[in-house]
C-alpha positions as CSV (number, residue, x, y, z in Angstrom):
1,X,10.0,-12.6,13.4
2,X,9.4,-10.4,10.7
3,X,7.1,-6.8,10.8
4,X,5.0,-5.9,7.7
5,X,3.2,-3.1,6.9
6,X,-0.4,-3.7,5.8
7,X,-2.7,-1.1,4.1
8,X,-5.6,-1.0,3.3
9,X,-8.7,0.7,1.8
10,X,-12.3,-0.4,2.4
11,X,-14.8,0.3,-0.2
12,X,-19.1,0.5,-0.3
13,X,-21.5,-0.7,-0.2
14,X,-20.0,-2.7,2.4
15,X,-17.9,-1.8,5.4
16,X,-15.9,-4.3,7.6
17,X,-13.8,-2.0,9.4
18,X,-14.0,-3.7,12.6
19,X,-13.4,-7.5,11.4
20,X,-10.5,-6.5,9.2
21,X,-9.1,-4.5,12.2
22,X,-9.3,-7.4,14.0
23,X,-7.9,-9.6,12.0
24,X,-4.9,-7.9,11.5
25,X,-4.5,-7.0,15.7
26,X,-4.6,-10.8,16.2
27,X,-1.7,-11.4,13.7
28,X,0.7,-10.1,16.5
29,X,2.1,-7.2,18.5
30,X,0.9,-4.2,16.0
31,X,1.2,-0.4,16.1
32,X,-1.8,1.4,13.8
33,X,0.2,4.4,12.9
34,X,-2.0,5.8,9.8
35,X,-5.8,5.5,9.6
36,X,-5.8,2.4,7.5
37,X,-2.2,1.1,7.8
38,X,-0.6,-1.5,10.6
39,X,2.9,-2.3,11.4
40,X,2.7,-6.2,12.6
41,X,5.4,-7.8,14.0
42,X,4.5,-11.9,13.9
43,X,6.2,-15.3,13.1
44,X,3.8,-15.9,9.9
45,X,5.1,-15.5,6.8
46,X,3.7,-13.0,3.9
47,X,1.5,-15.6,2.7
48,X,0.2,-16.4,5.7
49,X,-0.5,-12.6,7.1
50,X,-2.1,-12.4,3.4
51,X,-4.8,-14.9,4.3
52,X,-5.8,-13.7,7.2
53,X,-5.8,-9.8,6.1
54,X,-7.7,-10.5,3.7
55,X,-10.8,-12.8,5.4
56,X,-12.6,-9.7,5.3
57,X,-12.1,-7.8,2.3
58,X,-14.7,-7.4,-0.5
59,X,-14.0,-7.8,-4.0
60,X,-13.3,-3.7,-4.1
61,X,-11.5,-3.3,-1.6
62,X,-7.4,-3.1,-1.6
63,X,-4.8,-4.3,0.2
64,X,-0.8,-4.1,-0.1
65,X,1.7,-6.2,3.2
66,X,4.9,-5.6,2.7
67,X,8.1,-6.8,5.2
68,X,9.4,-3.9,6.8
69,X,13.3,-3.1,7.4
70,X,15.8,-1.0,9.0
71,X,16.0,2.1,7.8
72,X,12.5,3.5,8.1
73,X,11.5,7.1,8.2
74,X,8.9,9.3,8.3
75,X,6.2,11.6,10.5
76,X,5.3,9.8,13.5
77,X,4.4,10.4,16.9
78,X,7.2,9.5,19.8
79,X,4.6,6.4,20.5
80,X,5.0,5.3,17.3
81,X,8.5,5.6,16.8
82,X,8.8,4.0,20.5
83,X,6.9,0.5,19.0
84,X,9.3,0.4,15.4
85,X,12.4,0.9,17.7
86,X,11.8,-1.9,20.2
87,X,10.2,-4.2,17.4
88,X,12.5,-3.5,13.6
């Protein structure tokens, strides 16, 4: 299994919030630890987290998945931390 960090940013004049939340939540076990950013821990590969991130994106919206390793650091709550400790 492999965790990757997905961000996005959703553009006007549409706004699919909810459907690309979704998608992402169903990839696997997730922790949303920024507005717009996940940490998904799944089976899929890159390419296929990729495909179904971006079922709901518009042509200006962004989007960046990267695998995530040991180290990691930053400003989290305990929560947070708890979820990349039991699943980096």
């Amino acid at each position: 299994m492999s965790v990757y960090m997905i961000s996005y940013d959703l553009h006007s004049p549409t706004n699919n919030r909810e459907n690309v939340e979704n998608a992402i939540k169903g990839l696997g076990t997730w922790c949303k630890y920024v507005t717009t950013t996940f940490l998904v821990k799944t089976d899929l590969d890159v390419y296929a987290v990729e495909k179904t991130a971006v079922a709901y994106l518009d042509t200006n919206d962004s989007m960046v998945i990267c695998k995530i390793e040991k180290p990691i650091r930053g400003w989290l709550t305990e929560a947070q931390w708890k979820w990349i400790r039991e699943n980096l």
